[in-house]
Legacy VTK file of the C-alpha trace (Angstrom):
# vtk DataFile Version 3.0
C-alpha trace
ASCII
DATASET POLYDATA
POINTS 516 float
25.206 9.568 1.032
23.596 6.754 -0.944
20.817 5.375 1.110
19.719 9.012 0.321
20.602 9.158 -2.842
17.906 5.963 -3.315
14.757 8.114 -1.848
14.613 10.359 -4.763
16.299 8.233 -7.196
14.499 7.942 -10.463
15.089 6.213 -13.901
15.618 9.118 -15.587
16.765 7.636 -18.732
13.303 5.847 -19.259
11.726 8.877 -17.886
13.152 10.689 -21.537
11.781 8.117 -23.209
7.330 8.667 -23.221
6.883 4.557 -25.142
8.923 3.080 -22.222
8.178 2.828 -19.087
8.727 5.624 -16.184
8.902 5.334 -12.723
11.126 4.882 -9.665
13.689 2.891 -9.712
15.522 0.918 -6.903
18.795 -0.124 -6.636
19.184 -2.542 -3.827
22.598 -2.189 -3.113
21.811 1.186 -1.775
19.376 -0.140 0.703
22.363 -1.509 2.867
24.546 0.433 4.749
27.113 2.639 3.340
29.807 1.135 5.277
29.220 -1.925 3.495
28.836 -4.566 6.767
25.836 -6.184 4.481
22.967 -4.463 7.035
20.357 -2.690 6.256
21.002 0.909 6.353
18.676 3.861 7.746
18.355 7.108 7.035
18.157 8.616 10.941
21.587 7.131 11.076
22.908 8.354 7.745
23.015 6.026 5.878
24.581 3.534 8.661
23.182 0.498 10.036
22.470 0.620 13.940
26.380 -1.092 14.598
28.182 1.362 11.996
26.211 4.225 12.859
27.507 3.744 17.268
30.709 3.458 15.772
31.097 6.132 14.100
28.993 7.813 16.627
30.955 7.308 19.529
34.106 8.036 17.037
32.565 11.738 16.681
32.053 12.144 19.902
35.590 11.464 20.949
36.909 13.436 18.330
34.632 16.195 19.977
36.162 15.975 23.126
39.268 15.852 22.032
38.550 18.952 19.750
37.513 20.341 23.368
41.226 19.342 25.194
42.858 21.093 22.532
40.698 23.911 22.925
41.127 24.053 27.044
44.921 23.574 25.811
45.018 26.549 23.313
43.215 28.728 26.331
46.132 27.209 28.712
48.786 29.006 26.361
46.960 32.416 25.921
46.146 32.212 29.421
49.861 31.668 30.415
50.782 34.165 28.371
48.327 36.590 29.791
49.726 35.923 33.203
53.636 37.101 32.049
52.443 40.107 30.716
49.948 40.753 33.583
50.390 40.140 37.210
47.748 41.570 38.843
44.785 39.752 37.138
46.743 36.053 37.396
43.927 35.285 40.307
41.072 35.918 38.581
42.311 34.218 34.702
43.691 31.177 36.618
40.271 30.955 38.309
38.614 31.300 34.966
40.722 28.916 33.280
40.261 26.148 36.324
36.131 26.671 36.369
36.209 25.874 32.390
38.284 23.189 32.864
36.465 21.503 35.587
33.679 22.388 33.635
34.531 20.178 30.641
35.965 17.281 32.728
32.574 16.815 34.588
31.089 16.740 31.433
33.197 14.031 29.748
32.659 12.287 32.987
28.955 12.046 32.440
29.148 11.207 29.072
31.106 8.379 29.886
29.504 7.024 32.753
26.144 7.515 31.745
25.727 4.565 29.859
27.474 1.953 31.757
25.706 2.613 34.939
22.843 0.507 33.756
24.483 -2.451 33.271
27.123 -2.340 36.616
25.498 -5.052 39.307
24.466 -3.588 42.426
26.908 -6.053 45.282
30.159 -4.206 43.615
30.586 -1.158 44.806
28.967 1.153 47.847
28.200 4.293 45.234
26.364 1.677 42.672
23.898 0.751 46.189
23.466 4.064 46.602
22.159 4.356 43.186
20.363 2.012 43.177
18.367 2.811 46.563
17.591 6.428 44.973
16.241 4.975 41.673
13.942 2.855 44.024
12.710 6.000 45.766
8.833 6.317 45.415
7.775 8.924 42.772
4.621 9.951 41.483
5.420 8.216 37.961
6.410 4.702 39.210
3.741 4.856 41.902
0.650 5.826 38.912
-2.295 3.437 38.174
-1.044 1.064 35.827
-3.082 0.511 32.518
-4.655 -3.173 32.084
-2.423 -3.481 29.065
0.641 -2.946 31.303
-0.320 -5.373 33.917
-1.072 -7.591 31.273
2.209 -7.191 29.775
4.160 -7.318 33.264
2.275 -10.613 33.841
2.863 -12.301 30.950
6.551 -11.717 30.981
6.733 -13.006 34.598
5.302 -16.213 33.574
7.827 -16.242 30.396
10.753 -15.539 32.331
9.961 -18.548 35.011
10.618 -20.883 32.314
14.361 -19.650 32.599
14.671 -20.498 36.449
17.758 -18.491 37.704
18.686 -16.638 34.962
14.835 -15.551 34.990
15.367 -13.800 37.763
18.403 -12.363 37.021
16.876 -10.562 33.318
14.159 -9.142 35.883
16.130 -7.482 38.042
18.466 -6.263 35.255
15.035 -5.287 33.562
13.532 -3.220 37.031
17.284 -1.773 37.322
16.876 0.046 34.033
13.343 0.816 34.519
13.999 2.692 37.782
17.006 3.763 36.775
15.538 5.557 33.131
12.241 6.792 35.398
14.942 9.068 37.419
16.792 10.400 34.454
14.241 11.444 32.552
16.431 15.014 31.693
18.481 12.752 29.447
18.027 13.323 25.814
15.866 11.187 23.293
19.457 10.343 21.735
20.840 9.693 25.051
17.680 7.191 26.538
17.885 5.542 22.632
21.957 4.744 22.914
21.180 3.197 26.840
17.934 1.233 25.517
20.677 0.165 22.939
23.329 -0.880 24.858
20.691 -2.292 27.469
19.753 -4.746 24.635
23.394 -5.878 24.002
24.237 -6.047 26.960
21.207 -8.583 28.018
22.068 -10.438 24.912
25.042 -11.347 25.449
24.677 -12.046 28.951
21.911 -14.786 27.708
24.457 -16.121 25.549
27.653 -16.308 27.504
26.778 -16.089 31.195
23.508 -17.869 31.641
24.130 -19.734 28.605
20.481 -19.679 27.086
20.100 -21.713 23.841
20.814 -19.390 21.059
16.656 -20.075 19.426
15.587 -19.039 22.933
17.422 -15.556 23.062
15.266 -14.023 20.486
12.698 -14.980 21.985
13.709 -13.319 25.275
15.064 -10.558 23.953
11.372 -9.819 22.233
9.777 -10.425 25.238
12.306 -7.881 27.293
11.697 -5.354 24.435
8.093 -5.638 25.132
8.154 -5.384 29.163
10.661 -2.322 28.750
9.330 0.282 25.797
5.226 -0.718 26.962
6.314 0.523 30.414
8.356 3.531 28.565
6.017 4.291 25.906
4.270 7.149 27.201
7.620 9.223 27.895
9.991 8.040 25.015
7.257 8.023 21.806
7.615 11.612 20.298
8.540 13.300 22.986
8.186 17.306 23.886
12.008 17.663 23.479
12.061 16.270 19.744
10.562 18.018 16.857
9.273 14.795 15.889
5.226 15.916 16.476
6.454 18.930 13.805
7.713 16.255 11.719
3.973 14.109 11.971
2.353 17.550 10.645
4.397 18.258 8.275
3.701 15.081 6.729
0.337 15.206 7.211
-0.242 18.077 5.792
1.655 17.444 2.567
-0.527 14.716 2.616
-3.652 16.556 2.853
-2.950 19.785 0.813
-0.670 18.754 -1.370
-2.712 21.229 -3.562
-0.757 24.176 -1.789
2.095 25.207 -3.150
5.407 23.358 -2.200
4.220 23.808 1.649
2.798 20.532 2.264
0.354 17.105 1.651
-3.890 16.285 1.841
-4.440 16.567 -1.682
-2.188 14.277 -3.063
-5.408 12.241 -3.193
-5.012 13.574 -6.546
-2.025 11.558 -7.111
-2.873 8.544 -9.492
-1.748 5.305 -9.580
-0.651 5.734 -13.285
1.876 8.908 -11.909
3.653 6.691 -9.661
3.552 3.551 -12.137
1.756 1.283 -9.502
1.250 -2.242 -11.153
-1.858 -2.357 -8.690
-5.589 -2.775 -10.550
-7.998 -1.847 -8.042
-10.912 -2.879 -10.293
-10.180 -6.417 -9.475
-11.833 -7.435 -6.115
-9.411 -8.945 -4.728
-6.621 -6.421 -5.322
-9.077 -3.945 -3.711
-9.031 -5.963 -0.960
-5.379 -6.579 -0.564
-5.062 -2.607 -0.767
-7.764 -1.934 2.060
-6.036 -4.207 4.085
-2.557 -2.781 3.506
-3.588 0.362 4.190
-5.554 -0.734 7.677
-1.842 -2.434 8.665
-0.132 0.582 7.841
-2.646 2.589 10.245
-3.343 0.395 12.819
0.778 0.898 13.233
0.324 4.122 14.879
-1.911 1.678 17.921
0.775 -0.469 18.965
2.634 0.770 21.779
5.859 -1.961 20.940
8.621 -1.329 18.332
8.514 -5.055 17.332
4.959 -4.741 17.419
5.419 -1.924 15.116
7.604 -3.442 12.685
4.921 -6.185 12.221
2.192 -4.025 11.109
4.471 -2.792 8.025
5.818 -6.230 7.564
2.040 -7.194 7.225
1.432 -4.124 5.610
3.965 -4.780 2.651
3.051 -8.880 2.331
-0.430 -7.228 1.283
1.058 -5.461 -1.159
3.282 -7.848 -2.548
0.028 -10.200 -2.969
-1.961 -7.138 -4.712
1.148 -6.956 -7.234
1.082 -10.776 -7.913
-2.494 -10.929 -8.800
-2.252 -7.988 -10.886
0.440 -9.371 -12.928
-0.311 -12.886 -12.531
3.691 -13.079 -11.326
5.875 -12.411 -8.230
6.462 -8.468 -7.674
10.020 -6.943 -7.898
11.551 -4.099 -5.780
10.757 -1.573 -8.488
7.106 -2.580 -8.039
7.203 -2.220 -4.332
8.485 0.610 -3.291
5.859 2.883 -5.830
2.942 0.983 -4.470
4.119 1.363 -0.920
4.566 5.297 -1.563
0.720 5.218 -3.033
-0.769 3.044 -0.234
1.019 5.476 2.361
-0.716 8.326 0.183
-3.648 6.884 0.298
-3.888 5.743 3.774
-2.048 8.964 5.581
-0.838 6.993 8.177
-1.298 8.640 11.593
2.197 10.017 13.598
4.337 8.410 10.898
7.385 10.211 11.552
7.235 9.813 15.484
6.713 5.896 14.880
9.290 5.603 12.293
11.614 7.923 14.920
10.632 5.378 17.602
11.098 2.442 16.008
14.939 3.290 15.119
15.765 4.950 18.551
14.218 1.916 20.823
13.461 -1.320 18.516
15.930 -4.278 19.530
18.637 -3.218 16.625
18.907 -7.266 15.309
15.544 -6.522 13.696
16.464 -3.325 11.623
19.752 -4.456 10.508
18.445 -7.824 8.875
15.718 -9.632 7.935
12.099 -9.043 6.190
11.648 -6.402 9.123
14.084 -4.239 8.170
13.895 -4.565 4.339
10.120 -3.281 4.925
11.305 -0.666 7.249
14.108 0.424 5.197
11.518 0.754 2.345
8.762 2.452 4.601
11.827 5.075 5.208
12.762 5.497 1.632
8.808 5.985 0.762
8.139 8.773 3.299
11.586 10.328 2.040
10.309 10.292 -1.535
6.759 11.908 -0.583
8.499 14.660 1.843
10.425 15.624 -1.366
7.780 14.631 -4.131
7.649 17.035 -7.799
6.447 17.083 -11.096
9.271 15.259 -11.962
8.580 12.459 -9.528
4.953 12.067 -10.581
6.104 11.997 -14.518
3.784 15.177 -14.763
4.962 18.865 -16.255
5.515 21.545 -14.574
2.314 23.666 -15.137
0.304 20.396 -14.908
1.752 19.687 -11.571
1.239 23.835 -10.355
-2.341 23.679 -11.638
-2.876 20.273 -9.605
-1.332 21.852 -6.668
-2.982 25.104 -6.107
-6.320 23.468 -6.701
-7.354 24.247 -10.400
-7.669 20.728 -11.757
-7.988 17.275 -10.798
-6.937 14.439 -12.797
-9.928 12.236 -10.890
-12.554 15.143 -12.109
-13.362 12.967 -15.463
-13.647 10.159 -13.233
-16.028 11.895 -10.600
-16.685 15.581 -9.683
-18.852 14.300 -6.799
-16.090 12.549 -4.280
-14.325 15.129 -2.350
-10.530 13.858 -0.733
-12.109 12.657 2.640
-14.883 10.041 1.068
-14.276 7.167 3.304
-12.981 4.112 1.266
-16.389 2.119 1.431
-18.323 5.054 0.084
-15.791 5.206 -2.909
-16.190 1.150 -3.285
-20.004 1.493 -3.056
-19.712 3.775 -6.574
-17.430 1.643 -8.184
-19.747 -1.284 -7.527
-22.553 0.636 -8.757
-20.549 1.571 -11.686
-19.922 -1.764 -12.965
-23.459 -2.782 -12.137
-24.679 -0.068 -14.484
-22.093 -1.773 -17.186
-23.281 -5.003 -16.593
-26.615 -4.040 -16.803
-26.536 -2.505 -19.987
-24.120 -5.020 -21.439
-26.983 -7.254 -20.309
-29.594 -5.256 -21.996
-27.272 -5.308 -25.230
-26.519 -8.775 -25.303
-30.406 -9.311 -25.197
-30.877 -7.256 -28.088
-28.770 -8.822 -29.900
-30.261 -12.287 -28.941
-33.768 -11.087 -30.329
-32.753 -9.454 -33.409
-30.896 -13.066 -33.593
-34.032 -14.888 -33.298
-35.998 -12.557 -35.744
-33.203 -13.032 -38.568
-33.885 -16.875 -38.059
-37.336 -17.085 -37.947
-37.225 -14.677 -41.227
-34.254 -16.700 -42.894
-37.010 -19.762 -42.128
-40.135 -17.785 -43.708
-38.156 -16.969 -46.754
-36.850 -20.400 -47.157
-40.504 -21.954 -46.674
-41.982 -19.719 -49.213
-39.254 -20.441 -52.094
-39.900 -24.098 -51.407
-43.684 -23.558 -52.297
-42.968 -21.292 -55.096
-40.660 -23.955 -57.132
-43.104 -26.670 -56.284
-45.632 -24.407 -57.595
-43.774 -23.665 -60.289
-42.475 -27.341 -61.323
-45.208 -29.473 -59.754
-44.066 -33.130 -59.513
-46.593 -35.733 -61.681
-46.313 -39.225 -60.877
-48.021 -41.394 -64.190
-48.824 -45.306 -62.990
-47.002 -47.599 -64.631
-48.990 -50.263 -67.286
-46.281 -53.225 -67.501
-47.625 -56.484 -65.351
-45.885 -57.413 -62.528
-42.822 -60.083 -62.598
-44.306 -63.369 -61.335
-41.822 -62.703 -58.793
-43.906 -59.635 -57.594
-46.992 -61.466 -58.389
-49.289 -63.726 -56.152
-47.899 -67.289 -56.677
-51.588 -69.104 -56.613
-50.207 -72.366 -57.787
-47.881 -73.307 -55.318
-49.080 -76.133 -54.479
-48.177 -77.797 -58.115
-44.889 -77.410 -57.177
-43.150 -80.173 -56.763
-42.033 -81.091 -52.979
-38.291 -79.565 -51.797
-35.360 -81.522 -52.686
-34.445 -83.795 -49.088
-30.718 -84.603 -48.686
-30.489 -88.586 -49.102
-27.538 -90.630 -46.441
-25.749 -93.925 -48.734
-23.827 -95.892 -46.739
-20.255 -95.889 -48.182
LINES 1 517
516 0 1 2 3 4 5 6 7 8 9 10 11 12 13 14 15 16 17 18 19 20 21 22 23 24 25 26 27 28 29 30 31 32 33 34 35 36 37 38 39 40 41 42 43 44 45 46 47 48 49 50 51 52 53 54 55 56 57 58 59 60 61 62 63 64 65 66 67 68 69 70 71 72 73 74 75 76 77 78 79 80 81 82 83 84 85 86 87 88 89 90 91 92 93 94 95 96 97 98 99 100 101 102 103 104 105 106 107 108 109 110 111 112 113 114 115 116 117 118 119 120 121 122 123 124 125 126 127 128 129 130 131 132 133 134 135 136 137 138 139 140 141 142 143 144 145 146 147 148 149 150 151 152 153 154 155 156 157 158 159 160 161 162 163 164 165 166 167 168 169 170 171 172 173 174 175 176 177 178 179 180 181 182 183 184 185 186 187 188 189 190 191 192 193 194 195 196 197 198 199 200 201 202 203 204 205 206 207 208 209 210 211 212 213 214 215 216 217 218 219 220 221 222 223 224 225 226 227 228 229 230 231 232 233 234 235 236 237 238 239 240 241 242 243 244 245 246 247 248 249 250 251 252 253 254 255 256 257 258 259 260 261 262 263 264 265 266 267 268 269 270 271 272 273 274 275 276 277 278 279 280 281 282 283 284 285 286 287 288 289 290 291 292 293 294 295 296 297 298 299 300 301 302 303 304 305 306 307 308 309 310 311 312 313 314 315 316 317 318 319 320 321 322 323 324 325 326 327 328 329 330 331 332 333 334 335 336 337 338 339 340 341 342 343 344 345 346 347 348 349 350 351 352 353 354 355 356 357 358 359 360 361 362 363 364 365 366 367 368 369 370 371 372 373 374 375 376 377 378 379 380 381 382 383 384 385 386 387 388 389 390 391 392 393 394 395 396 397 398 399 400 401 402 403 404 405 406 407 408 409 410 411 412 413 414 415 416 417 418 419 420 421 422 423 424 425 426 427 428 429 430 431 432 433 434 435 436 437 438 439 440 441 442 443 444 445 446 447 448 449 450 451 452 453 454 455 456 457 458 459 460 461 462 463 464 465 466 467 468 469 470 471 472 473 474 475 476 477 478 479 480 481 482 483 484 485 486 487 488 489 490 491 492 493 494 495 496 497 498 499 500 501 502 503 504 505 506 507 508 509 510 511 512 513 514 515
């Protein structure tokens, strides 16, 4: 499978090579689906996009009922068979054989039916009433307190909707239908409640577009504001719920994260992992890459608060622009993929993300599939997938390290950020660790300071000896060759002289007019 093949992908021929670069590298091709539709790909649907993978889906599952007719068929024969060669237990093998069969029928029944009872309106038939006057039977879940942020939510998508007039009305009852509807069937499986919020979604969607003929800008914007009504109303029984493993998932991840320092098990300590390992173009020591990183990593956690997929999705989309601008003014140019996807790995390191497995699993089973199949969204969230692939599955190899370098980092022995500080322990908040830094390069400034200042005085001493010396050579040559001046005895020009007879002179020359 390819878009698996990309998680632990690594340029292996640079990785031979210790003057070149080494680090993971992304081919982007593999980040669309397998099928090759041009979507973005996922790795909870193998590989598919959300369209491929129901197709192929719904082609497995017919292939698995029909797998199960053969099978009834095959027991027909040896059951047939059974019956010539015994007589007196025919009664009880054609009962057996008719209880299996029934069995299996009901059961394709459901499967088929399950789905499209959400979207059947309630005027066609009697039995679709009926249904619909059970799911509006009181119960203890639709009849609890609702929280301020789903009244909120409830309100402001009445007041959206009444901007659509009639077909307004008609998405809210289609909306309460599947609310009520979902409330009553809550023994359906996570897989089963994700395919009806899918179909739910295409079905509304196309009902905007061809039916109630809503402008095609305006159906995104209802179909976000559906998706929010629905999943904040189905939150609490659809996000990692008791029947999935996906709360083992969150610890296992968590725990790699953590104690990454134990063995293979799992992940706290991969604190340890440095930038450098994962060839992050990301310099922290610059202020304002700091900052990018702190927020990245706040957008990454505050993920785990949002209670809609699309609201979701927006926290890594967020999460990754911050990254993108950390890479940018680290390199003074515009990041590429294979600069991404390593610093997205560290900042999830870094951060340990709360639940990330249970909102990653809720994201794909109940976001509004448009959004993962195209778009910035689902680049980000394809990337987000690949990251937490790469970390659950994370070696010496991966981190460019040996092999008894990476065991002794593991179990504990050594830390590559000892030489940098044997004081901060793995859970020093963030502003603690920013506090030393910034104390750090105060110390260097201050004694770069102190050094430039030195240098300035021993500067001024040179010049003020240079000076001395220069003074005291002057005095010793004058000394030395002293300079006589003699007077001189000729007389004085009469040109120099005082002119005391002046007035002998005769008168200046006037200029004299003859007429012509």
């Amino acid at each position: 499978v390819s878009i698996f093949k990309l998680f632990f992908s690594l340029n292996r021929t640079k990785m031979n090579l210790k003057s070149e670069r080494r680090g993971i590298h992304v081919d982007q091709s593999e980040l669309l689906c397998k099928k090759g539709c041009g979507y973005y790909g996922n790795p909870a649907w193998q590989g598919f996009c959300s369209k491929c993978w129901r197709e192929e889906y719904h082609k497995a599952r017919q292939k698995q009922i029909q797998e199960d007719w053969e099978l009834a068929e095959r027991l027909q024969r040896e059951e047939e068979e059974a019956y010539a060669s015994s007589q007196s237990t025919q009664g009880a093998q054609s009962l057996t054989f008719s209880k299996f069969e029934e069995k299996k029928t009901n059961e394709k029944t459901r499967k088929v039916t399950t789905v499209k009872k959400f979207f059947t309106a309630s005027s066609r038939t009697g039995a679709k009433k009926a249904e619909i006057q059970e799911a509006k039977a009181p119960s203890p879940s639709i009849n609890r307190q609702a929280s301020i942020e789903t009244d909120r939510v409830s309100k402001e998508f009445i007041e959206f909707l009444k901007t659509y007039h009639k077909p307004g009305q008609d998405i809210y009852k289609q909306c309460k239908l599947f609310l009520d509807t979902m409330n009553h069937k809550r023994d359906l499986s996570i897989e089963e409640q994700s395919e009806c919020a899918q179909d739910f979604y295409q079905n509304v969607a196309e009902k905007l577009q061809t039916r109630w003929k809503v402008p095609p800008e305006k159906v995104e914007k209802a179909m976000d504001q559906i998706e929010k009504y629905i999943m904040t109303r189905q939150y609490k029984y659809v996000f990692c719920p008791e029947t999935t493993d996906d709360e083992k998932k969150d610890l296992a991840v968590q725990k790699r994260i953590r104690q990454f320092n134990f063995f293979i098990s799992c992940l706290r300590a991969l604190h340890w992992v440095t930038p450098q390992m994962l060839c992050v173009p990301v310099n922290e020591e610059i202020p304002e890459v700091s900052d990018m990183v702190v927020k990245a990593i706040t957008d990454i956690i505050e993920m785990d608060s949002k209670r809609v997929p699309r609201d979701k999705l927006a926290c890594i989309t967020k999460c990754s622009k911050h990254i993108f601008n950390a890479i940018k003014i680290t390199k003074n140019e515009p990041a590429s993929a294979d600069d991404f996807l390593p610093t997205l790995i560290y900042i999830v390191l870094k951060g340990n993300p709360p639940r990330l497995q249970s909102n990653i699993q809720y994201i794909t089973r109940f976001c509004n599939p448009s959004r993962l199949m195209t778009g910035e969204d689902g680049y980000y969230f394809t990337n987000l997938c690949c990251a937490v692939a790469f970390i659950e599955k994370l070696d010496a190899q991966s981190l460019n390290l040996s092999q008894e370098d990476f065991d002794r980092f593991m179990t504990g022995q050594t830390s590559p950020k000892k030489q940098e500080s044997d004081s901060f322990s793995p859970d020093v908040c963030l502003g603690v660790k920013q506090m030393c830094k910034n104390l750090d390069l105060l110390s260097q400034l201050n004694e770069r300071q102190e050094r430039i200042v030195s240098e300035a005085k021993k500067l001024e001493k040179d010049l003020i000896d240079w000076t001395d010396g220069i003074t005291k050579e002057v005095q010793d040559i004058v000394e030395k060759y002293p300079l006589e001046i003699k007077p001189k005895n000729q007389a004085l020009a009469a040109i120099d002289s005082e002119n005391v007879e002046n007035d002998k002179l005769p008168p200046p020359l006037q200029p004299q007019v003859y007429a012509g």
